[in-house]
TORTORMI-322426 format. One record per residue (C-alpha): residue number from 1; z, x negated, y negated. Coordinates in Angstrom, 3 decimals. Example, Ala and Ser with C-alpha at 12.3 -4.5 7.8 and 13.67 -1.06 7.14 Angstrom:
2
(pt 1, (7.800, -12.300, 4.500))
(pt 2, (7.140, -13.670, 1.060))
# end
This chain:
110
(pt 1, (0.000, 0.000, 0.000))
(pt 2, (-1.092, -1.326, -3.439))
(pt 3, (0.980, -0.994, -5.969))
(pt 4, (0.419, -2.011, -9.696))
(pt 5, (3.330, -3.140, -12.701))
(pt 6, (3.007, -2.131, -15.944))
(pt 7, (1.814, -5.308, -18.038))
(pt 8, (4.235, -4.139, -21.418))
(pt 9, (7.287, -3.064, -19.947))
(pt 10, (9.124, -6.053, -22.289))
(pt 11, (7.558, -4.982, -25.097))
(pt 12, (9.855, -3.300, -27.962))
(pt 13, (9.040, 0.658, -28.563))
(pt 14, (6.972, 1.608, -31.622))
(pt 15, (8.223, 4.246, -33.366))
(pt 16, (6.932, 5.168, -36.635))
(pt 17, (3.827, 3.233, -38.452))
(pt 18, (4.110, 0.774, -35.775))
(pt 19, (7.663, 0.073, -36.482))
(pt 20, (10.050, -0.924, -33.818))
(pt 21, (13.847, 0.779, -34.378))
(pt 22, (15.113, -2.491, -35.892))
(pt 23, (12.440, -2.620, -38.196))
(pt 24, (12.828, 1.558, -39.007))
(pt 25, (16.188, 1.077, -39.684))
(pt 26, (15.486, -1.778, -42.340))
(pt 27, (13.015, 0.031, -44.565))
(pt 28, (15.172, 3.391, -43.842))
(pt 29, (18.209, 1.655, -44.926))
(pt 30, (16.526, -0.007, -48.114))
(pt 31, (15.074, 3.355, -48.819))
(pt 32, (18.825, 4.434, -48.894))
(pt 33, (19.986, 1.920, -51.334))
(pt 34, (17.147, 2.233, -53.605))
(pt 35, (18.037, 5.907, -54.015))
(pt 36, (21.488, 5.463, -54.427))
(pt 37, (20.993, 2.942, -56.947))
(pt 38, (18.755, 4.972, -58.727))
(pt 39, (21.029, 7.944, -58.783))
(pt 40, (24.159, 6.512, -60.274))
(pt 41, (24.207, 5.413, -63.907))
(pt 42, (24.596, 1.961, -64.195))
(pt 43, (22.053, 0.983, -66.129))
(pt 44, (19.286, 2.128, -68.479))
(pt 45, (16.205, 3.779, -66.648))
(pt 46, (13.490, 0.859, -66.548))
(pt 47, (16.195, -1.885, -65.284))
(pt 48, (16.938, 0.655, -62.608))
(pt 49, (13.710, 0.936, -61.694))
(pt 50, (12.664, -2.438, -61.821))
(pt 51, (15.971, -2.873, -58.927))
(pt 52, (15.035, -0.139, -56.720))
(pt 53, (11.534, -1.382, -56.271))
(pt 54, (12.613, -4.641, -55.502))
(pt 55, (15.098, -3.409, -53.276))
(pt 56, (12.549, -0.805, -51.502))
(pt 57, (9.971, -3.876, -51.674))
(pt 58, (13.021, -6.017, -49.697))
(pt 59, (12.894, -3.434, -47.288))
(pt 60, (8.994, -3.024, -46.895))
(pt 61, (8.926, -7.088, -46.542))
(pt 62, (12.145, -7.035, -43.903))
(pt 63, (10.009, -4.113, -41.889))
(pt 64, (6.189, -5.135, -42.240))
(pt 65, (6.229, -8.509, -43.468))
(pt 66, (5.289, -11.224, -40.741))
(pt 67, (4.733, -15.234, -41.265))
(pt 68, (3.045, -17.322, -38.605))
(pt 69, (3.065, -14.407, -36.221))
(pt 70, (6.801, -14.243, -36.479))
(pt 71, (8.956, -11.227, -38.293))
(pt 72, (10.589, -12.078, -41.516))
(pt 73, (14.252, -11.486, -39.715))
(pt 74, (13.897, -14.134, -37.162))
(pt 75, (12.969, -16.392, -39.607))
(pt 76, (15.954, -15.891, -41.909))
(pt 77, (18.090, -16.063, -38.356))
(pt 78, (16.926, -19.203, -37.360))
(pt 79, (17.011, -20.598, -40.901))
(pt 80, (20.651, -19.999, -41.234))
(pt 81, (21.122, -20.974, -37.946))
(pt 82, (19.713, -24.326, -38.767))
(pt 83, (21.738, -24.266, -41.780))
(pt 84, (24.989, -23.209, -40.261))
(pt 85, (24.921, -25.628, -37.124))
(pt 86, (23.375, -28.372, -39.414))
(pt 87, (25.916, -28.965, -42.103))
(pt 88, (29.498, -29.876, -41.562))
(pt 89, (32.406, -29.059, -43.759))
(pt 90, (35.318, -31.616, -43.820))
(pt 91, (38.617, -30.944, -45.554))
(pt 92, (40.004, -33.585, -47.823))
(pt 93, (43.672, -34.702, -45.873))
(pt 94, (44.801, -36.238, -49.127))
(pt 95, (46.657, -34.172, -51.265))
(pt 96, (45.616, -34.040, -54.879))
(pt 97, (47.308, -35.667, -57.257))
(pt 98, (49.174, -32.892, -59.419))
(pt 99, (50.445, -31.492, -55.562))
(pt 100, (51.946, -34.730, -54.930))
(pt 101, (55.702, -34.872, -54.533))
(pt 102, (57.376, -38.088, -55.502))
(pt 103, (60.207, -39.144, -53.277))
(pt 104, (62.324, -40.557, -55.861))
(pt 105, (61.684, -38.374, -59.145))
(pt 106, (65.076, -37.426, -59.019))
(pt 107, (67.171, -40.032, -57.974))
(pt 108, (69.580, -40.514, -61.251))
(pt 109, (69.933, -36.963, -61.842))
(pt 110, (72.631, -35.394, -59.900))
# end
């Protein structure tokens, strides 16, 4: 008996404009913000609308945009991966100078 495997069983699910859920939720959830930011008052109408396209344009780029083949979120992974695992953060052991405690400062006064 023959029997045949589906080829794109490891491929993600597309589910809306060829988006995958990952990449729904970011332009859903940038859509979000740039309403909300529109809707409160913080600023005067053209600065808020300058923000919320950038912000909905953030989104778009996060959902649709690709570079080399590769989605912009795995390229902002493994560049703060690199980042993260390439830097190193040592703490300075000596005590600064105004935290200093001098052994004898009081010695004559009693």
């Amino acid at each position: 008996m023959n029997a045949r495997a589906p080829l794109d069983v490891d491929l993600e699910d597309k589910l809306l404009y060829g988006l995958t859920p990952m990449r729904l939720a970011y332009i859903v959830v940038a859509l979000l913000a740039s309403f909300a930011m529109w809707s409160s008052p913080w600023a005067p109408s053209p600065v808020r609308v300058t923000v919320c396209l950038m912000v909905a344009g953030l989104g778009a780029a996060a959902a649709w945009g690709r570079w080399r083949g590769r989605a912009l979120d795995s390229w902002v992974a493994d560049i703060s991966i690199f980042l993260l695992t390439t830097r190193r953060v040592a703490w300075n052991v000596r005590r600064p100078e105004w935290l200093r405690t001098r052994r004898y400062m009081h010695r004559g006064k009693r």
